[in-house]
N, C-alpha and C positions, 0 to 999 in steps of 0.2 A: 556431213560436215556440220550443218546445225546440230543434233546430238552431241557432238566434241564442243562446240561450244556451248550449249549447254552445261555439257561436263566440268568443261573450267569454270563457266558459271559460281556453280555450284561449288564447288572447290576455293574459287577466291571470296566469294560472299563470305565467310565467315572470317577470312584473311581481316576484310573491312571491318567488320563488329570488333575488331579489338581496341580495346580502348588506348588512350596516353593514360600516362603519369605524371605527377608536378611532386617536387620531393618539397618541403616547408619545413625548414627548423629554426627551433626559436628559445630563448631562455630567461631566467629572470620571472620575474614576477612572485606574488606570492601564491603559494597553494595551502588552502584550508579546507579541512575534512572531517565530519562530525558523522553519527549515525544517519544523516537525512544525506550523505552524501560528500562530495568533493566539489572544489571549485577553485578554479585559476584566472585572476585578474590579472592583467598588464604586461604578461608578456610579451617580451618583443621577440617579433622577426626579423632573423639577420640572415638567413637564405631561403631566395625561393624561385627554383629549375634553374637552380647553377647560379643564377646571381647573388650572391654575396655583399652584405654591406652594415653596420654597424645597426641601422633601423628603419625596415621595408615595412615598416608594419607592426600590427598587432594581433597576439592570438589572447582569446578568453573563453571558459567551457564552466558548464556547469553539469555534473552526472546526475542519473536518478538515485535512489537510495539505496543502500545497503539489503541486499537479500539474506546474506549470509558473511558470516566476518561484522568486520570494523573496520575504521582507518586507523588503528594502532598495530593489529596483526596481520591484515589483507582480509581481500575475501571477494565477493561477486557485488556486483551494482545491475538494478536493476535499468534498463532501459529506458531513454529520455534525455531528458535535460538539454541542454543547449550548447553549442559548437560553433565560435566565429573566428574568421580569420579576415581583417581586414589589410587590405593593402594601404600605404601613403604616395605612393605614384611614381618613388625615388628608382632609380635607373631602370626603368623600364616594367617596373613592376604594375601590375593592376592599381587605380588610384579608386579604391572603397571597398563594399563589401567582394571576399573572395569564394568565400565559401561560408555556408551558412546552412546549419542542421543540427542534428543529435545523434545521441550514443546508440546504436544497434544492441551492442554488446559491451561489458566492461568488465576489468579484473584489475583489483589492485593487490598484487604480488611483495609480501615480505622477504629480500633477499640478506640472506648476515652474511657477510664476507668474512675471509680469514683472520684479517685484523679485527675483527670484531667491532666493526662500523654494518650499517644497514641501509639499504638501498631499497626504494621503493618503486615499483616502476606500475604505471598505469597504463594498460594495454586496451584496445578497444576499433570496435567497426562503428564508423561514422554514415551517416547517407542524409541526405539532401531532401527535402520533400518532394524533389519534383521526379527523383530515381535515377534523374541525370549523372550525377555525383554519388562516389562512395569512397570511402577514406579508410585507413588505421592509422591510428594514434600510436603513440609511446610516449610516455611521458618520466622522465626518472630523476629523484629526487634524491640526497644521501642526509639524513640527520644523524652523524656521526653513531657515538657509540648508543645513545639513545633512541628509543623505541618514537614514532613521530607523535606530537604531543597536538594537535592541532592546526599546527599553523607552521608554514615552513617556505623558505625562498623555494623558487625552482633553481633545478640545475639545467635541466636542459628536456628537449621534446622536440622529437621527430615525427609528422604528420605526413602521408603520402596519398594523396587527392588521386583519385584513378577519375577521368571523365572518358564517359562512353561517349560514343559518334550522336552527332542528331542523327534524325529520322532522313530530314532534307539531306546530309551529305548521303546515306544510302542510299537513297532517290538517286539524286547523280551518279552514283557508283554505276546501279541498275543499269540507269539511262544510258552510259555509256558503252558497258556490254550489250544492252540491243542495238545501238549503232555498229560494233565491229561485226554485230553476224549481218548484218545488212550490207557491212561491205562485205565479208566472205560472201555472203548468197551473187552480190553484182558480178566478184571475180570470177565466178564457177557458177551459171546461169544454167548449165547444162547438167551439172550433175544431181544426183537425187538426193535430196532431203535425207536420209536417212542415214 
């Protein structure tokens, strides 16, 4: 009996380790990008895990620099820079810092559409210092027929916050499966362990 529950043990433990999600999108602001990089001031948050509202907030990011590319044709950014999403408290939202780190990874992608306008979209793994948190970005911008010149409103940017479990709820997870083999072993006193 203990061995089966062991088994489930083992089996649901990793059930626990999954993390949630928080989906954050937000638009506006201006985006500006030079060979040292990208960076997005004042946009606001109008949803965050389903609540919806005109302005929950604010996101603002700064990337590391250019690897390879530009910000006229796309290309690779390197690692770094800074990542904030603050909440203002408004229907139930967090009231300050949400999330707070930088870029894992980055790519800023040239798309020309059929109409011959161009879309720029800013892809990226965010993390946390503490390892708690990890994120990707989207970020997508269109400066019409034009190639982006420097500086450019946002259109819009979809962020999605994955947070892994503490340690402490494991702990309880644990704690709780050695209490049910403790009640299996009281129910079945006679049978063997095995």
């Amino acid at each position: 009996m203990l061995k089966k529950l062991a088994l489930v043990a083992l089996l649901a433990m990793p059930l626990s380790a999954f993390a949630s999600s928080i989906d954050v999108a937000n638009r506006g602001g201006v985006l500006s990008g030079s060979s040292s990089g990208l960076s997005l001031s004042d946009s606001i948050v109008f949803m965050y895990a389903g609540t919806v509202g005109s302005n929950l907030g604010s996101l603002n990011f700064t990337t590391g620099a250019f690897t390879s590319g530009d910000a006229e044709m796309g290309g690779t950014l390197a690692a770094g820079g800074s990542f904030q999403i603050v909440g203002n408290g408004t229907a139930g939202v967090p009231n300050g810092v949400i999330f707070s780190g930088s870029f894992s990874s980055a790519t800023w992608t040239l798309v020309t559409l059929e109409n011959g306008t161009h879309n720029y979209i800013l892809s990226g793994g965010l993390v946390d210092p503490s390892g708690q948190v990890g994120a990707a970005t989207q970020i997508t911008i269109n400066t019409g027929t034009a190639l982006f010149q420097g500086s450019t409103n946002l259109s819009s940017g979809d962020t999605n916050l994955v947070v892994a479990p503490e340690p402490s709820t494991l702990g309880l997870f644990a704690t709780g499966l050695i209490g049910l083999a403790g009640v299996a072993r009281r129910r079945n006193p006679g049978r063997p362990l095995v």
